[in-house]
C-alpha atoms as one frame of an Amber mdcrd trajectory, in Angstrom:
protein
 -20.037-153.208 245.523 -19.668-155.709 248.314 -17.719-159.191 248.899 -20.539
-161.392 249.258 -20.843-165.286 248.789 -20.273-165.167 244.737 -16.761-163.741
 245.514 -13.799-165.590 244.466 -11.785-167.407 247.236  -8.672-165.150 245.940
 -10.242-161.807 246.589 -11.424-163.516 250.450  -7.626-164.750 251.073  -6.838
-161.031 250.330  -9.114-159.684 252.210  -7.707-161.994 255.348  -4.367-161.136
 254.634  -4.733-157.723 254.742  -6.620-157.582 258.305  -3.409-159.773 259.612
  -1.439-157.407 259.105  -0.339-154.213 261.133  -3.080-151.252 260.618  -0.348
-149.378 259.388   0.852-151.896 256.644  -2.472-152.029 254.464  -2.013-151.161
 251.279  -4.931-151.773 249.325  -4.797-152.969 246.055  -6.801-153.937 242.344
 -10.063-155.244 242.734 -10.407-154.164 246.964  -9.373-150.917 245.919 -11.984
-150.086 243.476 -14.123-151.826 245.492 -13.282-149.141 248.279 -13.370-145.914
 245.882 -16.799-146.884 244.836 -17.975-146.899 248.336 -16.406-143.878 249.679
 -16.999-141.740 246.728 -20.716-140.342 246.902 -19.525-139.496 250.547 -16.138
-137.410 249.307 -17.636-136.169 245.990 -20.385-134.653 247.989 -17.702-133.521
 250.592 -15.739-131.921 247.598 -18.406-130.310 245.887 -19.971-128.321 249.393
 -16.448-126.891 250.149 -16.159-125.694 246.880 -19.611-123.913 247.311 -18.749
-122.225 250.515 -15.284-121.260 249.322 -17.023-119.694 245.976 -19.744-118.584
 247.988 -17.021-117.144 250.638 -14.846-115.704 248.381 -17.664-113.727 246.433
 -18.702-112.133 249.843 -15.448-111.193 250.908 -15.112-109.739 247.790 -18.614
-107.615 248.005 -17.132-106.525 251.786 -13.702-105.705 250.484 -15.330-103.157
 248.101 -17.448-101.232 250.835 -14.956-101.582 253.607 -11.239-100.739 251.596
 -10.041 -98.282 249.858 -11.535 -98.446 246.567  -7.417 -98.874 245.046  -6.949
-101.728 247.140 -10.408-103.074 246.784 -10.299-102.886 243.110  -6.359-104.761
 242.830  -7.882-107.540 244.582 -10.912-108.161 242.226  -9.391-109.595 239.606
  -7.316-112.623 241.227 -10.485-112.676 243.425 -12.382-113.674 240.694 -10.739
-116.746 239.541 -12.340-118.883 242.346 -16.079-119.437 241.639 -15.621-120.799
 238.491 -12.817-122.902 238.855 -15.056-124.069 242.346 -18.186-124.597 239.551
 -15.998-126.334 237.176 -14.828-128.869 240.305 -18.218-129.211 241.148 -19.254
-130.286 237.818 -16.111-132.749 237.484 -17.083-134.588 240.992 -20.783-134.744
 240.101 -20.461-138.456 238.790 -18.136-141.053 239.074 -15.252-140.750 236.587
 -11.631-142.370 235.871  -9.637-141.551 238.899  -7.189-139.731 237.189  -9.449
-137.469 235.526 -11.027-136.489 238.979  -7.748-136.518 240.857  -6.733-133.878
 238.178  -9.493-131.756 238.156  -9.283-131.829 242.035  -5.781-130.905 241.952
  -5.390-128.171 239.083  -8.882-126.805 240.743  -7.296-126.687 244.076  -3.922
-124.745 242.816  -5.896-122.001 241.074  -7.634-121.456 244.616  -4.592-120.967
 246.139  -3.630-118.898 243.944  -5.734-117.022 243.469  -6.177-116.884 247.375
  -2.141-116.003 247.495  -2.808-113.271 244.602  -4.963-111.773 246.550  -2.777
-110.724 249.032   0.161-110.242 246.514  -2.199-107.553 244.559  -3.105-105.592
 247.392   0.340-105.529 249.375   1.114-104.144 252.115  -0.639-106.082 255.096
  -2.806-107.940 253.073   0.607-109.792 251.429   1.406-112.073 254.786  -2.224
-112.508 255.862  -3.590-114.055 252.428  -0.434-116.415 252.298  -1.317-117.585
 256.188  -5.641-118.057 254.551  -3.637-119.588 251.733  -2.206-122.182 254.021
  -5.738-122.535 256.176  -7.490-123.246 253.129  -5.202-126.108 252.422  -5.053
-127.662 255.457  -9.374-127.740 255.652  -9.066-129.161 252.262  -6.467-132.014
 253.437  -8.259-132.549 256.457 -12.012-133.226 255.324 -11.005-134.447 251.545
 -10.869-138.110 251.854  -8.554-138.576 248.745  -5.892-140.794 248.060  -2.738
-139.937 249.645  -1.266-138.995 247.012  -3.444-136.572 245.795  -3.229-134.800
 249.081   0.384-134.920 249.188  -0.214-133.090 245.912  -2.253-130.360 247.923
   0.152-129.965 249.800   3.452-129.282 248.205   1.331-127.262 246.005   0.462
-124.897 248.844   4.130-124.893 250.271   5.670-124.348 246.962   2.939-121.138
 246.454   3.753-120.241 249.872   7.492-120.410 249.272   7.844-118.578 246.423
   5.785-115.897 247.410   7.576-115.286 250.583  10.321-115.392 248.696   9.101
-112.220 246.687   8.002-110.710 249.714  10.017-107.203 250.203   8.906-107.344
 253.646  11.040-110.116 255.019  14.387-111.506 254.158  15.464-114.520 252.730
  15.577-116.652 255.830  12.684-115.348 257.459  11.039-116.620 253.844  12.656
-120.421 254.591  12.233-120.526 258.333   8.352-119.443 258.226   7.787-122.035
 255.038   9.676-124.581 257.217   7.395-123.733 260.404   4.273-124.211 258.142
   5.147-127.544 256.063   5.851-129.196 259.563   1.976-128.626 260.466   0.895
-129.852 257.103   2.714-132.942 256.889   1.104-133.238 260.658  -1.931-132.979
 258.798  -1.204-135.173 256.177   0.185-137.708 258.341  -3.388-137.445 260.296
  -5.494-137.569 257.120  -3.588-140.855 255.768  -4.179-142.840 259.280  -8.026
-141.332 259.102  -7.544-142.987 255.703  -5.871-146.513 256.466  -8.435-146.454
 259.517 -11.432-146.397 256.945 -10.460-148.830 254.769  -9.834-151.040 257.692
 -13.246-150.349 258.820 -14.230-151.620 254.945 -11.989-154.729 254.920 -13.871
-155.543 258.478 -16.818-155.448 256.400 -15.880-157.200 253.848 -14.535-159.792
 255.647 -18.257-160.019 258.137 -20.160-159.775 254.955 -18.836-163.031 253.924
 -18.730-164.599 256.823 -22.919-164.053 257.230 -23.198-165.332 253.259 -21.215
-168.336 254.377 -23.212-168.828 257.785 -26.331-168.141 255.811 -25.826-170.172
 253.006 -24.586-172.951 255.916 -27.726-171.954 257.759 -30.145-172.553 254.319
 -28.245-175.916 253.963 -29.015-177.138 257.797 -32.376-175.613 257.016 -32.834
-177.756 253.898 -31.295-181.234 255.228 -33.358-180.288 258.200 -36.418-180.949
 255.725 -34.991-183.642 253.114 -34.907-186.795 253.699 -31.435-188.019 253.573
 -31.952-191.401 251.319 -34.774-190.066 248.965 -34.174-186.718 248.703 -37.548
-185.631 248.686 -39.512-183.991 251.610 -39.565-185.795 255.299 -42.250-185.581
 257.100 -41.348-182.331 259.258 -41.496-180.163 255.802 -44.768-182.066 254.987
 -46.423-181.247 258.436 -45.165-177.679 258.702 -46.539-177.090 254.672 -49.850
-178.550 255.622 -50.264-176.186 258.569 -49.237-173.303 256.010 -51.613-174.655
 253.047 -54.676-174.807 255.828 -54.367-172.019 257.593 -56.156-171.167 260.709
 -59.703-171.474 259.706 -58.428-175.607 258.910 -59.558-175.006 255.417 -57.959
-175.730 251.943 -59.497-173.126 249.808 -59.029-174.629 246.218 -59.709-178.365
 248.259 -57.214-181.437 248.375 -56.674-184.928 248.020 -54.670-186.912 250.047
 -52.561-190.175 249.327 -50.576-192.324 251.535 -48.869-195.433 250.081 -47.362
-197.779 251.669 -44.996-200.535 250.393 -45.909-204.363 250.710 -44.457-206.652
 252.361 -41.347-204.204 252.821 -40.037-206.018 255.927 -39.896-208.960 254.193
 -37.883-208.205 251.094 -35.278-206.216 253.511 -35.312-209.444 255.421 -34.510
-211.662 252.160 -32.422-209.236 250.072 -30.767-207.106 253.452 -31.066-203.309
 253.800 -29.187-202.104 251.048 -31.378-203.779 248.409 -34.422-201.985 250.927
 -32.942-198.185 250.640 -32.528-198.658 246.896 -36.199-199.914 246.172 -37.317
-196.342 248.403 -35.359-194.455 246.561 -36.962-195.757 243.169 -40.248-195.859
 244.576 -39.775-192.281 245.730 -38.549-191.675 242.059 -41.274-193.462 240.545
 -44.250-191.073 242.419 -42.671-188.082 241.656 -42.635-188.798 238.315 -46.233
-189.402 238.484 -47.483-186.082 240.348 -47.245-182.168 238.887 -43.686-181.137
 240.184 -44.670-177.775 240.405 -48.070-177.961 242.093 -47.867-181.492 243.705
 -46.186-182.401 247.312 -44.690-185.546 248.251 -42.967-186.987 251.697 -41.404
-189.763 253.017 -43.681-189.821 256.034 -42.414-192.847 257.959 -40.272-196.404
 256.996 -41.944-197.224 253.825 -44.901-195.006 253.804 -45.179-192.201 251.227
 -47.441-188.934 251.588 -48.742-187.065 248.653 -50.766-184.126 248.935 -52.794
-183.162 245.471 -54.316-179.567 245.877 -57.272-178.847 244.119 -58.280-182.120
 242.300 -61.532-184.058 242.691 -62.226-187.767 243.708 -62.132-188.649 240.145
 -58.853-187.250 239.494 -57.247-188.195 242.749 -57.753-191.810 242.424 -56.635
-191.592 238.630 -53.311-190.260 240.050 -52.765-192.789 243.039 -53.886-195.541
 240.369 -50.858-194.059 237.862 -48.400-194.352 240.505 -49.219-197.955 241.278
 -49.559-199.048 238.019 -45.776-197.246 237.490 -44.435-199.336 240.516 -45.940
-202.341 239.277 -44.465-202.064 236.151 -41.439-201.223 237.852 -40.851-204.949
 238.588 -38.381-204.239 241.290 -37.835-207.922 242.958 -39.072-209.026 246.265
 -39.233-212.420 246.803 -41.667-211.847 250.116 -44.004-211.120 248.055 -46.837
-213.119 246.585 -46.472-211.759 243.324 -42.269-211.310 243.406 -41.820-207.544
 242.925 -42.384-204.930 245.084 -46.228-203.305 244.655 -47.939-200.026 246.645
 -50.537-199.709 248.391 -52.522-196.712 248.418 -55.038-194.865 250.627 -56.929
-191.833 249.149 -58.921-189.332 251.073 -59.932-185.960 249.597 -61.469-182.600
 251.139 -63.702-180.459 248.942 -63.639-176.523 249.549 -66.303-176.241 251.146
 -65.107-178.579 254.126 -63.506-176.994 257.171 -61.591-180.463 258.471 -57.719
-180.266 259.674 -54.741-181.919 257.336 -54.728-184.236 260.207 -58.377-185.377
 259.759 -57.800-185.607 255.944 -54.705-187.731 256.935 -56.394-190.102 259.197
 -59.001-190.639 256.260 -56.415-191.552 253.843 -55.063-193.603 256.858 -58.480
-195.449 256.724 -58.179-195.895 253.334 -54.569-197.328 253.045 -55.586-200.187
 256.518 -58.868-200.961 253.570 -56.392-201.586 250.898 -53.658-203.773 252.645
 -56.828-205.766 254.464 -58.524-206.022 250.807 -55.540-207.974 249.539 -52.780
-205.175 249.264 -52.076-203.871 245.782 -54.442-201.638 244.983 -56.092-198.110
 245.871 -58.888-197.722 248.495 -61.004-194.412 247.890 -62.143-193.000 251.546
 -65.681-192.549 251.763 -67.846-190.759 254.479 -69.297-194.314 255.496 -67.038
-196.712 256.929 -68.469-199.509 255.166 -68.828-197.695 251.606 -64.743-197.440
 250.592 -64.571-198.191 246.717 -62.365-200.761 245.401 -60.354-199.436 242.890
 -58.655-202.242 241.574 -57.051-205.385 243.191 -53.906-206.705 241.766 -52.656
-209.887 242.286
């Protein structure tokens, strides 16, 4: 799980807050501390469940060595405490196999971890003599490897670890060997190294989940500096008063659509329209009354193309570029003749104009599949075209023909 851009600006601020403080002072909490479990477990569960393999695995060969290098009565008392380890190590294992609640796991870990001691401690208790004070000091060892490579919550190894001093303690205690202060003074000598360890294991601790609030915190500052990026990106290729494509986004899509071989493969038609008489109505009505007629113009073709297979462009001041892939002559003109009729119909005023309203112009070229000519040539074509049109009488749509002299009149509007 990972703070990414869908994140609430709550969990961010907490996130922020946490890093300003000192490395010692994080405490995390709710929704970053689950957040943290879930990524650290697979790593500690499979931590967990290897040292309980080697200490089963361990413990059943000491075992098998006991027997053939003991005396069979000392051998044979230590058997039976000896045994308690590899299943409570398999029942761990099988606990820590999948994520569960934490206090089911923190459980198992713990009551798992006390019958290993003990039975470690028994051991030694069983057998007597020498064997009492060693197994109590492999008692302690085993709980300090556990503290030191389990990456549990503190409080779960604090829980390791009183359980190993109180087992040590009590033993001692019952040891006829030494006296009562010998008991104290070697349990005091030992807790100081574990709480040494402890106090280790809970910076390694605080250390890691700093690394994860870092991470958290970089995470979401790349979403927000590539979601700033996509924006730039975007406005980049929109024109800012239509909204539609400029003509960067056209040119670099055209280069994409060709390819290198300068060939559309399903063919294309290509339509630029131009507004008449565009300077004059800005020059009657002013240039607010000139960006709202582009924007509806630029409304009023897109309405009249396939949004999800057409392209269109604001390609210069007035001048609109609409790329039709895979359409014939017939069909081309029928669509540049739809979008004049549309802006006709429109009736948006200019009083420059002959007629009053704002009309298009329109210049159509088209490239069949089987020509190999650049988006460039196709545009110069429809360039042709559109210079036909205005000199025709404006108003209309001129069809781009091999032969200069052979464009088709479309329709003339007056």
């Amino acid at each position: 799980m990972h703070l990414d851009g869908h994140d609430s600006p709550a969990l961010a601020a907490e996130v922020d807050r946490l890093l300003a403080r000192r490395t010692r002072d994080i405490r995390l909490k709710g929704e970053i501390k689950n957040r943290f479990r879930a990524r650290v477990w697979p790593q500690t569960a499979k931590i967990i469940r290897s040292w309980m393999t080697w200490v089963a695995l361990l413990d059943v060969l000491t075992l098998a060595l006991n027997m053939l290098m003991l005396p069979r009565s000392v051998a044979h008392s230590m058997l039976l405490p000896g045994a308690i380890i590899p299943p409570v190590a398999v029942a761990v294992v099988f606990a820590w196999r999948k994520p569960q609640a934490a206090w089911l796991q923190g459980t198992s870990l713990i009551a798992g971890m006390f019958l290993i001691l003990l039975s470690v401690a028994l051991v030694g208790v069983s057998a007597g003599g020498e064997f009492y004070e060693r197994q109590l000091n492999v008692m302690l060892f085993v709980a300090i490897t556990a503290i030191i490579i389990f990456g549990i919550p503190l409080a779960w190894t604090v829980a390791i670890a009183g359980l190993a001093l109180g087992l040590y303690l009590v033993f001692q205690l019952q040891n006829p060997a030494i006296g009562l202060g010998s008991a104290v003074a070697a349990t005091l000598f030992f807790a100081s190294g574990i709480f040494a360890t402890v106090a280790a294991r809970r910076i390694m601790t605080i250390l890691a989940q700093k690394t994860f609030l870092f991470e958290l915190r970089d995470r979401r500052r790349v979403a927000e500096l590539a979601k700033a990026n996509q924006r730039l990106e975007t406005l980049a290729r929109t024109d800012p008063l239509t909204g539609i494509a400029n003509r960067r986004w056209m040119t670099e899509t055209l280069g994409r659509i060709w390819g290198s071989d300068k060939r559309c493969l399903d063919g294309a038609a290509m339509l630029m329209c131009d507004i008449d008489h565009f300077k004059k109505l800005n020059d009657h009505l002013g240039h607010s009354e000139g960006d709202r007629c582009l924007v509806e113009v630029a409304r009023i073709i897109q309405e009249n193309v396939r949004r999800d297979h057409d392209l269109l462009a604001r390609y210069g001041g007035e001048e609109f570029l609409v790329l039709l892939p895979g359409v014939t002559e017939e069909e081309a003109t029928s669509v540049a003749e739809r979008i004049r009729k549309s802006i006709e119909a429109a009736a948006i005023p200019n009083p420059g104009s002959r007629v009053r309203r704002v009309t298009l112009s329109i210049g159509v070229a088209v490239q069949s599949a089987d020509q190999a000519i650049s988006p460039e040539q196709l545009q110069r074509h429809a360039d042709a075209a559109l210079y036909l049109a205005k000199q025709a009488g404006r108003n209309q749509v001129q069809l781009h023909t091999p032969e200069s002299t052979r464009n088709q009149t479309i329709r003339v509007g007056r």
